[in-house]
C-alpha positions in Angstrom: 12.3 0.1 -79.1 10.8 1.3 -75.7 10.2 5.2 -75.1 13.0 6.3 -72.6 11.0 9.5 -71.8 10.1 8.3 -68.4 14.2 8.5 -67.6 13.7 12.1 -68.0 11.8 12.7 -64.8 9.8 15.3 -64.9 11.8 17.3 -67.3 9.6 18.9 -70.1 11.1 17.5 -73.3 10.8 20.5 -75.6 11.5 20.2 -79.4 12.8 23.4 -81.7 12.4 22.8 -85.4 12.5 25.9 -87.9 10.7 23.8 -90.4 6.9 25.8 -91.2 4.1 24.7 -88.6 2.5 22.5 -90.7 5.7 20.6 -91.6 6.1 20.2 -87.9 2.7 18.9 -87.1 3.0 15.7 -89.3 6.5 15.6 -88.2 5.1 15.5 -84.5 2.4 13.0 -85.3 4.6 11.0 -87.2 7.7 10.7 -84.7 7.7 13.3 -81.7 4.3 12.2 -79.9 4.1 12.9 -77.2 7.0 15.2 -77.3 6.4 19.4 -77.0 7.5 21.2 -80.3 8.1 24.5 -81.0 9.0 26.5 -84.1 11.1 28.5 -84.7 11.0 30.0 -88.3 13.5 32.7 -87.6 15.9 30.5 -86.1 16.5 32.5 -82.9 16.8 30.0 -80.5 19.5 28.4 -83.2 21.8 31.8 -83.2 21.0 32.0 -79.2 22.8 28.2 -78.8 25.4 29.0 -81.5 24.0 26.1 -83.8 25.7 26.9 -86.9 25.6 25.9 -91.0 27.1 22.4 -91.5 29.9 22.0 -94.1 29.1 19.7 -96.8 31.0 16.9 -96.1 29.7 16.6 -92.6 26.0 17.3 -93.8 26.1 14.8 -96.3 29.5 12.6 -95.9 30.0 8.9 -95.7 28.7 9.1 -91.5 25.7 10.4 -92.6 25.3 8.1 -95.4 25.6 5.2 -93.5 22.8 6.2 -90.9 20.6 6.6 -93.6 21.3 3.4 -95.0 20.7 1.8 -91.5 17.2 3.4 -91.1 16.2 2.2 -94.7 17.7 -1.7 -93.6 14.9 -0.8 -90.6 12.6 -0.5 -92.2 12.4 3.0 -92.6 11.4 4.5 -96.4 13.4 7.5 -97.4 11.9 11.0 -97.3 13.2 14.2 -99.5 14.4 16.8 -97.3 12.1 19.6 -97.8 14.1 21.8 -95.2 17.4 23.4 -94.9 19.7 20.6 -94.4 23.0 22.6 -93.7 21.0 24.3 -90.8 23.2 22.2 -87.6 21.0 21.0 -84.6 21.8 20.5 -81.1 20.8 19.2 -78.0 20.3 21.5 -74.8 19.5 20.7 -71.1 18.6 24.0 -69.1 16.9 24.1 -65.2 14.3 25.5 -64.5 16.4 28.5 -63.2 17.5 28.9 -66.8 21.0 28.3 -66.1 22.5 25.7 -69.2 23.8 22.7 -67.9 24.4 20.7 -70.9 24.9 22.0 -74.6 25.9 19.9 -77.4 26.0 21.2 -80.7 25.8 19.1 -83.8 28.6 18.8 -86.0 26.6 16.9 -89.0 22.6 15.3 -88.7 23.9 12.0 -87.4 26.1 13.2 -84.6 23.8 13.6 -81.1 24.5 12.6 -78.1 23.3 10.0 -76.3 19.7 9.0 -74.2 22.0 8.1 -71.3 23.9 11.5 -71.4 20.8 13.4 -71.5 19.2 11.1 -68.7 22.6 12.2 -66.9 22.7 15.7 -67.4 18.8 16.0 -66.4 19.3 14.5 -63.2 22.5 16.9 -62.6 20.7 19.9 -62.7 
């Protein structure tokens, strides 16, 4: 699959985890290269967003089963979550004016939106 980070222009691409530095780091190596992360321990940025706690059966329901299972028919080998998994993610465009002009919030790990609507909501702002 070819990297669509060219699409983004010249958008920084910033990635907040609150998983521990070190976690991130082989994290980054292993899938964001060459992607900007930061971390966020404290999960400020999280509250700041309003990225909530997951319910259970969106966390780990049949959806989020089946994107597993399509990762391991992939290729992909299964890793333990070593973080917390109920923590919700999101995705978040802002210019450089600081002004949001995208926010999705994640309702369960497999629900994000998609390259193109990022792509879109880049070149919008």
């Amino acid at each position: 699959m070819r990297s669509r980070s060219d699409d983004f222009g010249d958008a920084a691409i910033v990635v907040i985890t609150f998983s521990a530095p070190e976690q991130a780091l082989r994290h980054r190596q292993e899938r964001l290269t060459p992607l900007q992360i930061l971390v966020d321990e404290e999960r400020n940025s999280y509250r700041a967003y309003g990225l909530g706690r997951g319910r259970v059966w969106n966390v780990w329901g049949p959806k989020v089963w089946l994107a597993y299972a399509r990762l391991l028919l992939s290729g992909e080998r299964f890793r333990r979550p070593v973080d917390d998994t109920m923590q919700l993610g999101g995705d978040v465009v802002v210019g450089s004016d600081g002004t949001i002009s995208f926010l999705f919030r994640s309702e369960g790990p497999a629900d994000r939106p998609t390259v193109d609507e990022l792509v879109a909501a880049v070149h919008e702002r």
